[in-house]
Each structure stands twice: as C-alpha cells, then as structure tokens.
PDB file of N, CA, C and O in Angstrom:
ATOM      1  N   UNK A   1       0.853  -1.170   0.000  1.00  0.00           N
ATOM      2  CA  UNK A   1       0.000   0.000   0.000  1.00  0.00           C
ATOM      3  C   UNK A   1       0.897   1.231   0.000  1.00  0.00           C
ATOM      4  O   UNK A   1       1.812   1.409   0.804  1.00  0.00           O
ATOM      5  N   UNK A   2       0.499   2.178  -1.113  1.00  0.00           N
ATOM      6  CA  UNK A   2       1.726   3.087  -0.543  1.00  0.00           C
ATOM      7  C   UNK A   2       0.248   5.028  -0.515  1.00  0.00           C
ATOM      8  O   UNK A   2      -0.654   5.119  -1.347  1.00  0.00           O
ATOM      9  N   UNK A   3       0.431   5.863   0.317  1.00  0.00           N
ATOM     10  CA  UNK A   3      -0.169   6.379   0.637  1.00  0.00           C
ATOM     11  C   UNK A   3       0.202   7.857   0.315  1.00  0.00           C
ATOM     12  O   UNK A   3       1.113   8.520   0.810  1.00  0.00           O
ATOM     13  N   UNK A   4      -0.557   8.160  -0.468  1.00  0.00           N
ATOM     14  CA  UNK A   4       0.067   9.519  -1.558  1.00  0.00           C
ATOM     15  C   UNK A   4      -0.608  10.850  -0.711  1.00  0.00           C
ATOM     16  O   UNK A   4      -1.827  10.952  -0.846  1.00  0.00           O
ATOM     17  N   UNK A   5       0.103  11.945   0.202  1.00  0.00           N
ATOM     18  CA  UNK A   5      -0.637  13.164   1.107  1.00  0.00           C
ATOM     19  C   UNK A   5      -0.965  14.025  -0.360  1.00  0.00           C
ATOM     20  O   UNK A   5       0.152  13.992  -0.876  1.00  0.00           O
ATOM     21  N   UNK A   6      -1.668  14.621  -1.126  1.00  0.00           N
ATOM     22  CA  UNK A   6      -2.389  15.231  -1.498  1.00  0.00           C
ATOM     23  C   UNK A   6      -1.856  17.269  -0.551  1.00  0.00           C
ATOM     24  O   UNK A   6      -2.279  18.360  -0.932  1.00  0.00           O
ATOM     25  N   UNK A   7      -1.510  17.172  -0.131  1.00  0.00           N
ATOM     26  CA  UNK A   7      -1.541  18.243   0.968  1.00  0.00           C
ATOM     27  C   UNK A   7      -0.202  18.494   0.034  1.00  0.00           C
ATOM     28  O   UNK A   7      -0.107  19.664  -0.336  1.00  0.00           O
ATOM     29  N   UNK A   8       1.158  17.358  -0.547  1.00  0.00           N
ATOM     30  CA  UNK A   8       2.216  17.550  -0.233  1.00  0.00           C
ATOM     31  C   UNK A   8       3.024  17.718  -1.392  1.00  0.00           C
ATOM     32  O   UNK A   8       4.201  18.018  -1.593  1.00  0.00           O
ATOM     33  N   UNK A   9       1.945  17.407  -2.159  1.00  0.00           N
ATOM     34  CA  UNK A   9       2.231  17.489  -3.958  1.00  0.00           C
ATOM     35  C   UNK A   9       1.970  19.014  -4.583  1.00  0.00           C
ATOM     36  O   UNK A   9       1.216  19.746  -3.942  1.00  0.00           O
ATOM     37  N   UNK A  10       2.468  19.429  -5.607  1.00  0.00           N
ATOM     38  CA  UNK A  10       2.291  20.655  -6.829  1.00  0.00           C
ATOM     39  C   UNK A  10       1.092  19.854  -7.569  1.00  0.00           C
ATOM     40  O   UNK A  10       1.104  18.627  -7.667  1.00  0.00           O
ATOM     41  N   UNK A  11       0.105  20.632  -8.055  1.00  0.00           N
ATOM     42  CA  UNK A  11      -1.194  20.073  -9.135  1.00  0.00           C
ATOM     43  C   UNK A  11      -0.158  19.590 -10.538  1.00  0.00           C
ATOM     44  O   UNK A  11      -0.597  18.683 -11.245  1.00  0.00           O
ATOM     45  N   UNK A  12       0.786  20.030 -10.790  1.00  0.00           N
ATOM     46  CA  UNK A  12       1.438  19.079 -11.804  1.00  0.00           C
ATOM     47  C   UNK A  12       2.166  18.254 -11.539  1.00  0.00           C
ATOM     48  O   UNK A  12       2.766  17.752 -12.490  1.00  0.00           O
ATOM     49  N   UNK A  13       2.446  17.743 -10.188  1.00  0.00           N
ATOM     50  CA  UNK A  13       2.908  16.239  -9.688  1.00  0.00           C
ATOM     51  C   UNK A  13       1.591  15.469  -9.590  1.00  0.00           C
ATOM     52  O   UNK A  13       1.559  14.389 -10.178  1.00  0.00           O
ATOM     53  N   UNK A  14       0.677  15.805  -9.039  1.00  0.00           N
ATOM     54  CA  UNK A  14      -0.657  15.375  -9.290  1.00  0.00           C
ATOM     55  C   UNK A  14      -1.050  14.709 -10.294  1.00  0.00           C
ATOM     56  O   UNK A  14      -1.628  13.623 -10.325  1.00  0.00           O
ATOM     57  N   UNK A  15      -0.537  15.775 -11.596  1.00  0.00           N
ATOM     58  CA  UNK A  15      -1.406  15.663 -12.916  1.00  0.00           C
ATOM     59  C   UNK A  15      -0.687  14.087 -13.174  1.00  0.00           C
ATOM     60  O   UNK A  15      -1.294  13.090 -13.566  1.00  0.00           O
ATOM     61  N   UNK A  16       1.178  14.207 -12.742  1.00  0.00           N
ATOM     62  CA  UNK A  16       2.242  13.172 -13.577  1.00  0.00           C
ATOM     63  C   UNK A  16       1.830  11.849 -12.504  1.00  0.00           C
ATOM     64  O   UNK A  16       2.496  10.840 -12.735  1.00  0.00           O
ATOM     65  N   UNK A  17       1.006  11.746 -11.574  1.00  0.00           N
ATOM     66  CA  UNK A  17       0.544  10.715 -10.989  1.00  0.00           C
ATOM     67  C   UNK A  17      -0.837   9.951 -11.346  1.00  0.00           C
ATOM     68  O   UNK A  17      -1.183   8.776 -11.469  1.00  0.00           O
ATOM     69  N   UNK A  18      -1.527  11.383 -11.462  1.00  0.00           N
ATOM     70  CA  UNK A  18      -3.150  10.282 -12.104  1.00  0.00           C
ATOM     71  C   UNK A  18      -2.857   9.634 -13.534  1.00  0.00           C
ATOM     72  O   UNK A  18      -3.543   8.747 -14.041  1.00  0.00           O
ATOM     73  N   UNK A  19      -1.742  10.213 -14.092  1.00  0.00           N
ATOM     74  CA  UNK A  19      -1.714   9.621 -15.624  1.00  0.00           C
ATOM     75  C   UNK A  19      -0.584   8.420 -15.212  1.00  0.00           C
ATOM     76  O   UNK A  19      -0.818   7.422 -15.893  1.00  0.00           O
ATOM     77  N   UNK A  20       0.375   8.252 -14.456  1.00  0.00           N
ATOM     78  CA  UNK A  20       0.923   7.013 -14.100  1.00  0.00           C
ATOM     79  C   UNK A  20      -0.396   5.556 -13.660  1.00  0.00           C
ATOM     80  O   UNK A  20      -0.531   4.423 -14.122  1.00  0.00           O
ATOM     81  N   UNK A  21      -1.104   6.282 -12.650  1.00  0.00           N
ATOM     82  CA  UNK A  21      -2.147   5.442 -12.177  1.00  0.00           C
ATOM     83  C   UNK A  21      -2.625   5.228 -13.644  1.00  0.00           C
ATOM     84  O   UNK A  21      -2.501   4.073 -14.052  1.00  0.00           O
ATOM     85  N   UNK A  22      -2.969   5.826 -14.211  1.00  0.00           N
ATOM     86  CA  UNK A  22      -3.695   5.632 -15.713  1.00  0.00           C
ATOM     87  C   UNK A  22      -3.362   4.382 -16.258  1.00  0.00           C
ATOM     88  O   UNK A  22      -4.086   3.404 -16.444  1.00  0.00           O
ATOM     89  N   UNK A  23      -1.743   4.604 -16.573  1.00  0.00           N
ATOM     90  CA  UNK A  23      -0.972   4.107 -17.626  1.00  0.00           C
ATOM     91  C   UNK A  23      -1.038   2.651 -16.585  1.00  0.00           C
ATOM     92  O   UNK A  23      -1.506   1.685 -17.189  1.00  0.00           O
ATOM     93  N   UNK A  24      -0.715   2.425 -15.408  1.00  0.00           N
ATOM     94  CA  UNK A  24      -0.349   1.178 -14.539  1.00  0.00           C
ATOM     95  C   UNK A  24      -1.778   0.477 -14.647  1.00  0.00           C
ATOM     96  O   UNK A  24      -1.856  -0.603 -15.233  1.00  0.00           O
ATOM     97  N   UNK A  25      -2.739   0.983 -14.175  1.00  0.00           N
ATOM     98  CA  UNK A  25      -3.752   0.371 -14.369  1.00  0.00           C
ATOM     99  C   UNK A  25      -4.294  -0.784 -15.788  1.00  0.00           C
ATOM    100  O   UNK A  25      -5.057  -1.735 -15.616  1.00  0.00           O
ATOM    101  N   UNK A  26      -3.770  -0.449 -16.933  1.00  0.00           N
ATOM    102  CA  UNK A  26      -3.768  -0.995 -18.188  1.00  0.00           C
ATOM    103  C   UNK A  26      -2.725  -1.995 -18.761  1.00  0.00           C
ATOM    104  O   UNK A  26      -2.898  -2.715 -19.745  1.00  0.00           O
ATOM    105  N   UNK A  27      -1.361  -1.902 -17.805  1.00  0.00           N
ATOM    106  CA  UNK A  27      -0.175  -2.602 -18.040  1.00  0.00           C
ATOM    107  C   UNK A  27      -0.207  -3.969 -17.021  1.00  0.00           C
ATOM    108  O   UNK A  27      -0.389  -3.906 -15.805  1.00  0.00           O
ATOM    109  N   UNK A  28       0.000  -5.148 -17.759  1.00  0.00           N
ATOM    110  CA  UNK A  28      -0.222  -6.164 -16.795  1.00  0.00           C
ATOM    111  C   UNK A  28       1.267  -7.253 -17.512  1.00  0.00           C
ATOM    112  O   UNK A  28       1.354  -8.042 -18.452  1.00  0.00           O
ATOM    113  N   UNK A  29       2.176  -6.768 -16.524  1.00  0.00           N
ATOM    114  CA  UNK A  29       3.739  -7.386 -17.175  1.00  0.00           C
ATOM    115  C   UNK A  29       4.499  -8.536 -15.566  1.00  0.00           C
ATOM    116  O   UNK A  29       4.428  -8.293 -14.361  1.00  0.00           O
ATOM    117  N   UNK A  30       4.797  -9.084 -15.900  1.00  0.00           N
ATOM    118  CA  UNK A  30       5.523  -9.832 -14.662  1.00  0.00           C
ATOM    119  C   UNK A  30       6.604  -8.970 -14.386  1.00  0.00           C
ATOM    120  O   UNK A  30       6.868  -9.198 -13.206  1.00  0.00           O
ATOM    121  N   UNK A  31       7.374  -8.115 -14.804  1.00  0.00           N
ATOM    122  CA  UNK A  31       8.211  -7.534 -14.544  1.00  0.00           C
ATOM    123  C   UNK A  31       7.849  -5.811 -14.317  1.00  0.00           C
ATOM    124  O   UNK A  31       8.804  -5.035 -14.311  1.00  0.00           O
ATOM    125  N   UNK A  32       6.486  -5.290 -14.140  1.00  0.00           N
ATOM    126  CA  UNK A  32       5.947  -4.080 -13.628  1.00  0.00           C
ATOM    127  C   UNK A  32       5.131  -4.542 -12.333  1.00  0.00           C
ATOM    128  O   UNK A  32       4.559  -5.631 -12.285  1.00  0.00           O
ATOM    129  N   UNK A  33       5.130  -3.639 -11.315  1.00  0.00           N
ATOM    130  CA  UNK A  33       4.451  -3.943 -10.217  1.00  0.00           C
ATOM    131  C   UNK A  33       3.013  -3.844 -10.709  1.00  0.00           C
ATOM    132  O   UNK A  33       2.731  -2.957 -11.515  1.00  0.00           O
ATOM    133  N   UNK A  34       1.986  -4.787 -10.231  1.00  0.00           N
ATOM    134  CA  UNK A  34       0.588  -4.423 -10.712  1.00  0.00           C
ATOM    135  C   UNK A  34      -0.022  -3.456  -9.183  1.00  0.00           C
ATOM    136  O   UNK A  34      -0.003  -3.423  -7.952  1.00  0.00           O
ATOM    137  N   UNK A  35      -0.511  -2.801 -10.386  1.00  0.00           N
ATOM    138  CA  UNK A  35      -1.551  -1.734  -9.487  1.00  0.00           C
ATOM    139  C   UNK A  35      -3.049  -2.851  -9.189  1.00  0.00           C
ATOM    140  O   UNK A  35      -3.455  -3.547 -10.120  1.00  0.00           O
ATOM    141  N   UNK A  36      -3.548  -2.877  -8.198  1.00  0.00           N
ATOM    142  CA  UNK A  36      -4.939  -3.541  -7.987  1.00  0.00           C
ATOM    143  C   UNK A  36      -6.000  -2.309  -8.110  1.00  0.00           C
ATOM    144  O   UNK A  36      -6.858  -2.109  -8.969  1.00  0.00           O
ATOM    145  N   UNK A  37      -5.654  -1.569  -6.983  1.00  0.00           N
ATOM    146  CA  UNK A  37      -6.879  -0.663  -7.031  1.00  0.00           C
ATOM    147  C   UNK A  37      -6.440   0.651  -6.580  1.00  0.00           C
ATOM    148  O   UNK A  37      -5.316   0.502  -6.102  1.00  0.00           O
ATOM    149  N   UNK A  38      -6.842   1.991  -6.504  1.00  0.00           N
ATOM    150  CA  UNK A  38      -6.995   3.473  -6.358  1.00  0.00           C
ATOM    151  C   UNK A  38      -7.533   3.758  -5.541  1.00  0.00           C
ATOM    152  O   UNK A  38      -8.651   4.022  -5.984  1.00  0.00           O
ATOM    153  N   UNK A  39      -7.521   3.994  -3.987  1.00  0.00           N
ATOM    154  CA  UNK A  39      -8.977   5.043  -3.487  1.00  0.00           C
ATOM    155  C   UNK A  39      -8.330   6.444  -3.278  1.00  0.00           C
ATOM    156  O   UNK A  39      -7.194   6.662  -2.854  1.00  0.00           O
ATOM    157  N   UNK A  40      -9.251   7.332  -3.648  1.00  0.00           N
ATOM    158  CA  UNK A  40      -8.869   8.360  -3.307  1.00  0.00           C
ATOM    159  C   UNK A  40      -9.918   9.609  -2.516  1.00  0.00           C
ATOM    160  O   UNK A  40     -11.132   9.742  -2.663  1.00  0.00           O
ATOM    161  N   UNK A  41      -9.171  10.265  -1.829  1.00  0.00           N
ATOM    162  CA  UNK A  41     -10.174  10.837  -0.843  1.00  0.00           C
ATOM    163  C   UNK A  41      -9.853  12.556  -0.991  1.00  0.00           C
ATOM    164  O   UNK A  41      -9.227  12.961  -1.971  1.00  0.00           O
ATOM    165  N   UNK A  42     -10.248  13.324  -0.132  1.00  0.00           N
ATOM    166  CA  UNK A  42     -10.146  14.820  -0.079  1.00  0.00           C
ATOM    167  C   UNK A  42      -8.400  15.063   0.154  1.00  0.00           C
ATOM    168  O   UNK A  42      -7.771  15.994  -0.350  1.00  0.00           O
ATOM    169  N   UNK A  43      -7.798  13.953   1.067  1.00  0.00           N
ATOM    170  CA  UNK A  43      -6.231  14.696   1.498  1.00  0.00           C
ATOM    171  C   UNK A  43      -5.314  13.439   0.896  1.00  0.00           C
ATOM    172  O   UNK A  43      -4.121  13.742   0.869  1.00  0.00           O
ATOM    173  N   UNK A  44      -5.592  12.142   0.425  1.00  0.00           N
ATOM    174  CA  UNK A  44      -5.306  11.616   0.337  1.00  0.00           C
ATOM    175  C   UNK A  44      -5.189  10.611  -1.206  1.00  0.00           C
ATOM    176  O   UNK A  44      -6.373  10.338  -1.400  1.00  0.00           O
ATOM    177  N   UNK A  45      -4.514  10.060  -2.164  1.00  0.00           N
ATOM    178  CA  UNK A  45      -4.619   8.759  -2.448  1.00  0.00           C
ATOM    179  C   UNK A  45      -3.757   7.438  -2.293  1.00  0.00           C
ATOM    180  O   UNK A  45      -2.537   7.281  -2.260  1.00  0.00           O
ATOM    181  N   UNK A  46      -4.361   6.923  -2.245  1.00  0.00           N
ATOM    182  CA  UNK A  46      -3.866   5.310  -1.603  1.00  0.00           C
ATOM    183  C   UNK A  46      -3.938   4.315  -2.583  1.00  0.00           C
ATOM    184  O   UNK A  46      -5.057   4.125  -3.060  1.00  0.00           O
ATOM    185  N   UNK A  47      -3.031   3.649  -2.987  1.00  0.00           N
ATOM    186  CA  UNK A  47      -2.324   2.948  -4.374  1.00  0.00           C
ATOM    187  C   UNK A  47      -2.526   1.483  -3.338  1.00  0.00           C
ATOM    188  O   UNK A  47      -2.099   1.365  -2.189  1.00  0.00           O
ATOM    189  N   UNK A  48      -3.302   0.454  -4.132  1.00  0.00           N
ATOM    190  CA  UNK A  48      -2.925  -0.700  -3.602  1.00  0.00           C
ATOM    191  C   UNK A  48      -2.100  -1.563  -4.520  1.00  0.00           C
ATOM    192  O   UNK A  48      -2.512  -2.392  -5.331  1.00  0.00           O
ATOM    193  N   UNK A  49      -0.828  -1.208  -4.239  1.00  0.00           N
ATOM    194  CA  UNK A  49       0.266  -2.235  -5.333  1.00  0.00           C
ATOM    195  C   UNK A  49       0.632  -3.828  -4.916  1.00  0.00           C
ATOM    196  O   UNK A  49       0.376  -4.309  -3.812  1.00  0.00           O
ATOM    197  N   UNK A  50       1.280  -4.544  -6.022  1.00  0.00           N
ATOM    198  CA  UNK A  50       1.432  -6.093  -5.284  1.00  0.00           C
ATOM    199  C   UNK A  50       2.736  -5.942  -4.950  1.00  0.00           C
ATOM    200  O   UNK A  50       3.621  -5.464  -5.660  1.00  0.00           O
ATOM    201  N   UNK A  51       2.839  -6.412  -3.727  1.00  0.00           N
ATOM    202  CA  UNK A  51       3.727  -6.809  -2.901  1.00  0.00           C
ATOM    203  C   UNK A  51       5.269  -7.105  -3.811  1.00  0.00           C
ATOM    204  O   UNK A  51       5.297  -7.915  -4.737  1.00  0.00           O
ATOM    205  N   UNK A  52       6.056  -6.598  -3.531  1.00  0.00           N
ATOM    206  CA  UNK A  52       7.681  -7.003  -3.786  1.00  0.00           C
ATOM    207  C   UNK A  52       8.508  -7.197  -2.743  1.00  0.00           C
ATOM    208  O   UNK A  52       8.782  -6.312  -1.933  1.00  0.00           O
ATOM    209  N   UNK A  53       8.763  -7.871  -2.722  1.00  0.00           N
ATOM    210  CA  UNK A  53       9.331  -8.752  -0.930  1.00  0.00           C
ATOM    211  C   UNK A  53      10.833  -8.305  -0.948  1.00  0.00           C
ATOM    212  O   UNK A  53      11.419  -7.944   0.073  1.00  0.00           O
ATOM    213  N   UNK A  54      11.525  -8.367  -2.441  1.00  0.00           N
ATOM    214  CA  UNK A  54      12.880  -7.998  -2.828  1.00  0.00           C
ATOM    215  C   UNK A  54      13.238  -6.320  -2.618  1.00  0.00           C
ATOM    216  O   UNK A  54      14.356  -5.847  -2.820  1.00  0.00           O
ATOM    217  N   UNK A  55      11.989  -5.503  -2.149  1.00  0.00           N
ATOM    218  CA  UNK A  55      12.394  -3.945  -2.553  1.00  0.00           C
ATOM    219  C   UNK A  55      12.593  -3.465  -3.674  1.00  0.00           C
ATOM    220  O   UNK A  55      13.141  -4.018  -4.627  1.00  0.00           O
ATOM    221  N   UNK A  56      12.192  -2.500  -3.619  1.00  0.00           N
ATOM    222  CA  UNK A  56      12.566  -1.774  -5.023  1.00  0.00           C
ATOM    223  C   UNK A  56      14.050  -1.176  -5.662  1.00  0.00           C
ATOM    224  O   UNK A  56      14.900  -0.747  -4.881  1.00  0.00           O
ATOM    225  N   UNK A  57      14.265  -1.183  -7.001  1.00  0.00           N
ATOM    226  CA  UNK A  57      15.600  -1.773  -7.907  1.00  0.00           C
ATOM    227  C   UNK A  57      16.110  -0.720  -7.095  1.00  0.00           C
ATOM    228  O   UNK A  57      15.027  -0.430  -6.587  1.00  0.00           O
ATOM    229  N   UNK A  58      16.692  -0.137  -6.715  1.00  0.00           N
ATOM    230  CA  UNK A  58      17.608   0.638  -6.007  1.00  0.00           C
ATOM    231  C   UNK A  58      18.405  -0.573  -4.779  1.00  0.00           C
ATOM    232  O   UNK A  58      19.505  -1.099  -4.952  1.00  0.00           O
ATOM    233  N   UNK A  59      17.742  -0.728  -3.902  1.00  0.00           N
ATOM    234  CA  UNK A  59      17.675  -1.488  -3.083  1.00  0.00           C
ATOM    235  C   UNK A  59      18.515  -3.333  -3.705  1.00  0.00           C
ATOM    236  O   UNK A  59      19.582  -3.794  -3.300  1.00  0.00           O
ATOM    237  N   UNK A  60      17.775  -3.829  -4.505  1.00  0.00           N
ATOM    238  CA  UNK A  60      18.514  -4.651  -5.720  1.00  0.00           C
ATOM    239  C   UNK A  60      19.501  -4.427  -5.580  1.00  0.00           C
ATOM    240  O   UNK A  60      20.146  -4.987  -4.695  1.00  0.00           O
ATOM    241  N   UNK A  61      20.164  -3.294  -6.590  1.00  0.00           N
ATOM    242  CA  UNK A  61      21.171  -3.128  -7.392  1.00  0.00           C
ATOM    243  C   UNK A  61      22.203  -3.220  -5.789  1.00  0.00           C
ATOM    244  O   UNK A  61      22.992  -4.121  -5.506  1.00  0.00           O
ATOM    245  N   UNK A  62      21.868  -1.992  -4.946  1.00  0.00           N
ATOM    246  CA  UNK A  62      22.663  -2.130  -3.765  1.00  0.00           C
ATOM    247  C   UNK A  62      23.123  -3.488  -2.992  1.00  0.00           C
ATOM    248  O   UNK A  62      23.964  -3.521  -2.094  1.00  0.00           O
ATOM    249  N   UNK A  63      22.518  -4.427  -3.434  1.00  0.00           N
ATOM    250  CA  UNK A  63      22.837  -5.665  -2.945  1.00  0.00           C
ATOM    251  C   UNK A  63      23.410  -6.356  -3.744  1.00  0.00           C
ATOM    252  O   UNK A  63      23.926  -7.409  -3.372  1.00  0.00           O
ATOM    253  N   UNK A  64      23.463  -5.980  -4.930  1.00  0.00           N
ATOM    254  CA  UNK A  64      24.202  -6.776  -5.752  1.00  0.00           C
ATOM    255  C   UNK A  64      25.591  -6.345  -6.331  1.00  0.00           C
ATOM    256  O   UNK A  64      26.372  -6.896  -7.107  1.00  0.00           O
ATOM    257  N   UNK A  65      25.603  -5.054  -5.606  1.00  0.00           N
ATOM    258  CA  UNK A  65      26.938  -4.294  -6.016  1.00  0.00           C
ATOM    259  C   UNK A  65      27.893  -4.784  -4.850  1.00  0.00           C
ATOM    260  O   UNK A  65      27.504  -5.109  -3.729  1.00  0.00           O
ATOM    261  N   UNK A  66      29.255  -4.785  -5.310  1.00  0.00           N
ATOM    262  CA  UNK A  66      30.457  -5.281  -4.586  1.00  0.00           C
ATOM    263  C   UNK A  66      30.798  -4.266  -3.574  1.00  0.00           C
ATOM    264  O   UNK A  66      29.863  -3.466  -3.543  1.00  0.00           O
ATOM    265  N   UNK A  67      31.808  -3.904  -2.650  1.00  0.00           N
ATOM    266  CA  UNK A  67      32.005  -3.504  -1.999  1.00  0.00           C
ATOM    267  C   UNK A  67      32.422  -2.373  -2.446  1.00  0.00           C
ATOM    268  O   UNK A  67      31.769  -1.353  -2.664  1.00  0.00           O
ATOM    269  N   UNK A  68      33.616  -2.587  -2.592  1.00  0.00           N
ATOM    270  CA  UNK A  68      34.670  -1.567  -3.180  1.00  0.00           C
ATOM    271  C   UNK A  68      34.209  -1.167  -4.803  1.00  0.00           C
ATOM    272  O   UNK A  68      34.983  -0.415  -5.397  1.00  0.00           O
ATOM    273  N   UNK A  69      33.443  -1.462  -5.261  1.00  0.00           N
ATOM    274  CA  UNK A  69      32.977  -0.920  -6.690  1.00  0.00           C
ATOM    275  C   UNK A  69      32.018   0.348  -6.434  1.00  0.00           C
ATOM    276  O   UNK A  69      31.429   0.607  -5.385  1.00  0.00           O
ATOM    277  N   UNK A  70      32.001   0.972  -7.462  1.00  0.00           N
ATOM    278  CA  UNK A  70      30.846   2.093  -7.625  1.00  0.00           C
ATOM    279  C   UNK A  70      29.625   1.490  -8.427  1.00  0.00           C
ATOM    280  O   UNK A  70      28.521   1.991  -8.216  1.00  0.00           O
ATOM    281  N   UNK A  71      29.743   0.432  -9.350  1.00  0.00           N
ATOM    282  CA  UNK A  71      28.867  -0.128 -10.200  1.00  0.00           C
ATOM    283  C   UNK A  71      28.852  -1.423 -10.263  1.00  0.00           C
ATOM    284  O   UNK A  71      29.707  -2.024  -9.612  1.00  0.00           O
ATOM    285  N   UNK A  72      27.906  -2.160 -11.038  1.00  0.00           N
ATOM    286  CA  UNK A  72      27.320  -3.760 -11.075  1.00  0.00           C
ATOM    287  C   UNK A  72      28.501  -4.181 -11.699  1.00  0.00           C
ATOM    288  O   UNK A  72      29.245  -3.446 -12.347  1.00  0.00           O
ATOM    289  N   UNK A  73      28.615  -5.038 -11.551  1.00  0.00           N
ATOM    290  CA  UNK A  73      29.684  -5.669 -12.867  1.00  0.00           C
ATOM    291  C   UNK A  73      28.873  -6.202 -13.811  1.00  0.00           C
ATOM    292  O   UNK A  73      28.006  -6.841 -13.215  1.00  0.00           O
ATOM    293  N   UNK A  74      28.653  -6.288 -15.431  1.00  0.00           N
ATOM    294  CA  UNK A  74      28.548  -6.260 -16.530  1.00  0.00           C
ATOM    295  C   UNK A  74      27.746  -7.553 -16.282  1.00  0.00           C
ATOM    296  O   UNK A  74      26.835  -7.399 -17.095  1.00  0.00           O
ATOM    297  N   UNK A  75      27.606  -8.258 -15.915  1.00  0.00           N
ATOM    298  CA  UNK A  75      26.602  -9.723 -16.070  1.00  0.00           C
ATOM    299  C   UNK A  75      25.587  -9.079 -15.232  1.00  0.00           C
ATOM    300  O   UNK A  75      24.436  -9.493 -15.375  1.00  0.00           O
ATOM    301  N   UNK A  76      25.735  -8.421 -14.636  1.00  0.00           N
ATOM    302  CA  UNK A  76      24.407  -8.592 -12.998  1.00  0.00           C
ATOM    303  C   UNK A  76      23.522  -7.476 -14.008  1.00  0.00           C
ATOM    304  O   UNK A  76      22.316  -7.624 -14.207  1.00  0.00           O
ATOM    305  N   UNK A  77      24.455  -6.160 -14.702  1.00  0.00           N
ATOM    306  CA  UNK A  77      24.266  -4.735 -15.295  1.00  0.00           C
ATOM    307  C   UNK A  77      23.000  -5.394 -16.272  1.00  0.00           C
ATOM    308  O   UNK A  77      21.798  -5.158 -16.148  1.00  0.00           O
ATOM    309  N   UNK A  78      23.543  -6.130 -17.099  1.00  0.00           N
ATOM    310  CA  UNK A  78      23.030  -6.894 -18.361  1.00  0.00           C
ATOM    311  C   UNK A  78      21.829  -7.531 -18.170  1.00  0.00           C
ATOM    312  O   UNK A  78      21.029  -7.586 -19.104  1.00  0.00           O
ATOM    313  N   UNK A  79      21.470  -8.239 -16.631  1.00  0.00           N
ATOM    314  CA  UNK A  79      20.097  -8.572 -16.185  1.00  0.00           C
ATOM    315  C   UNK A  79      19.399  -7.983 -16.265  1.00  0.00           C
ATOM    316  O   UNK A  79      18.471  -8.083 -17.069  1.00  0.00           O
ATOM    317  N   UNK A  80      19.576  -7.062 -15.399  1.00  0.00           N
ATOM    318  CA  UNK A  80      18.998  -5.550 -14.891  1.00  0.00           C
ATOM    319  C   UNK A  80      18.085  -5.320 -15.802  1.00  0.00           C
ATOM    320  O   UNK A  80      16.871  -5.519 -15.753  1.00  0.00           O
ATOM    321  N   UNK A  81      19.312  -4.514 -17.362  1.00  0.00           N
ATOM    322  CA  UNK A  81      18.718  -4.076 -18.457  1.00  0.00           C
ATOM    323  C   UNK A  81      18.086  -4.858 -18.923  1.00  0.00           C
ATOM    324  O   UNK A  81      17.679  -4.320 -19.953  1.00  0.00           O
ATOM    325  N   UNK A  82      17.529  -6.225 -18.858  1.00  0.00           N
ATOM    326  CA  UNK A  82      17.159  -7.440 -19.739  1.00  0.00           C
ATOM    327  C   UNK A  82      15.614  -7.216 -18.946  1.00  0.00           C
ATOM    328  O   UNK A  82      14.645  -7.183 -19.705  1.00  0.00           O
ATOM    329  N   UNK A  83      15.438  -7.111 -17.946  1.00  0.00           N
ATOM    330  CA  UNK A  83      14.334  -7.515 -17.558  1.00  0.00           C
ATOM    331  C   UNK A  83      13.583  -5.693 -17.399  1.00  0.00           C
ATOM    332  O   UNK A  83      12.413  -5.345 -17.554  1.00  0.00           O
ATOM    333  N   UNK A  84      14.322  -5.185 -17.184  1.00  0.00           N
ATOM    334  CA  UNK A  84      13.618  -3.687 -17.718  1.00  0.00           C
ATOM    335  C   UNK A  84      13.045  -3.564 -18.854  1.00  0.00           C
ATOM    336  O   UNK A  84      11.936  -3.040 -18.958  1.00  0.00           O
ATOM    337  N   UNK A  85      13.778  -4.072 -19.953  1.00  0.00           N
ATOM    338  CA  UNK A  85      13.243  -3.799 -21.267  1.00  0.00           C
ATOM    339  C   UNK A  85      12.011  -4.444 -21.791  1.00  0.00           C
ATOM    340  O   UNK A  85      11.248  -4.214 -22.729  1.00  0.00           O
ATOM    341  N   UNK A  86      12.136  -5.836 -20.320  1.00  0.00           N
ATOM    342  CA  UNK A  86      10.753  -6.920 -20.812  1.00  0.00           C
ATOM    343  C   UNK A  86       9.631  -5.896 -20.730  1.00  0.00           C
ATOM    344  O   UNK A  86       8.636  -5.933 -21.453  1.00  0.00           O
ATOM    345  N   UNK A  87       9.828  -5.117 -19.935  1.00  0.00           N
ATOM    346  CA  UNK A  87       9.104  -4.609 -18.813  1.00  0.00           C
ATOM    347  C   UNK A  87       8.049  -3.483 -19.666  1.00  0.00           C
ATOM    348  O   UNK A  87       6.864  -3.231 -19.449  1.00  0.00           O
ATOM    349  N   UNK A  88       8.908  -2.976 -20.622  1.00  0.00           N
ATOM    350  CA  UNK A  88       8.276  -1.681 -21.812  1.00  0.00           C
ATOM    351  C   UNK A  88       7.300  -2.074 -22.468  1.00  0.00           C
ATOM    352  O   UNK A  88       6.772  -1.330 -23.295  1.00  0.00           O
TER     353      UNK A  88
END
C-alpha cells in the first residue's frame, strides 16, 4: 500500500501521478508492479500495489553491487537491463 498526502504534492505532480495510475492500471507485465486498485479521498490517495518482498531496484542493485565498486559488474548490469526492457 503506498499512501500519496495530497496536501504535499504541486497540481502538476498530481497531474504526472493520475496519468501514471492511468498508464499502470492498463499494463499487466511480470516484470511491472501491478496496481490492484486506487482510493482516493479529499487529502489523500492510496495505491494498492502487489507486494515485492525484494524492494525496489535501487535497493537490488545495492545488494548486488560489490564492496569496493561504484557499479554492477557487466553480467548482474546486463540482467537488470534485460528484464527492464521486458518490462516496456
């Protein structure tokens, strides 16, 4: 569930969110989080997304990066991009 304050947004972060909800709502990919449902209220909207147990790719990549590196090394990089692109 992730819980959007309305109070805390610009009306054109707004606008670049109802048209995400738009666009998610219609996309049904194993490799995009599915949106289930929308409620939205006077201060609030509330996104019910499916569950990712792994965190989101930031989080990933940080675990899959080496210590002493700044970046993936080229096989892990190459996943990454592989399953992003399923994803378009």
């Amino acid at each position: 569930v992730k819980v959007i304050s309305l109070n805390k947004i610009s009306p054109g972060l707004q606008d670049k969110i109802d048209s995400e909800i738009h666009i998610l709502k219609g996309v049904h990919h194993e490799n995009i989080v599915q949106l289930y449902d929308v409620k939205k209220c006077e201060k609030y909207i509330i996104l019910i997304l499916e569950f990712c147990g792994g965190g989101d790719l930031s989080k990933v990549i940080k675990k899959h990066q080496k210590p002493d590196q700044t970046a993936l090394s080229e096989p892990v990089a190459l996943y990454f991009m592989r399953q992003l692109a399923q994803g378009m």
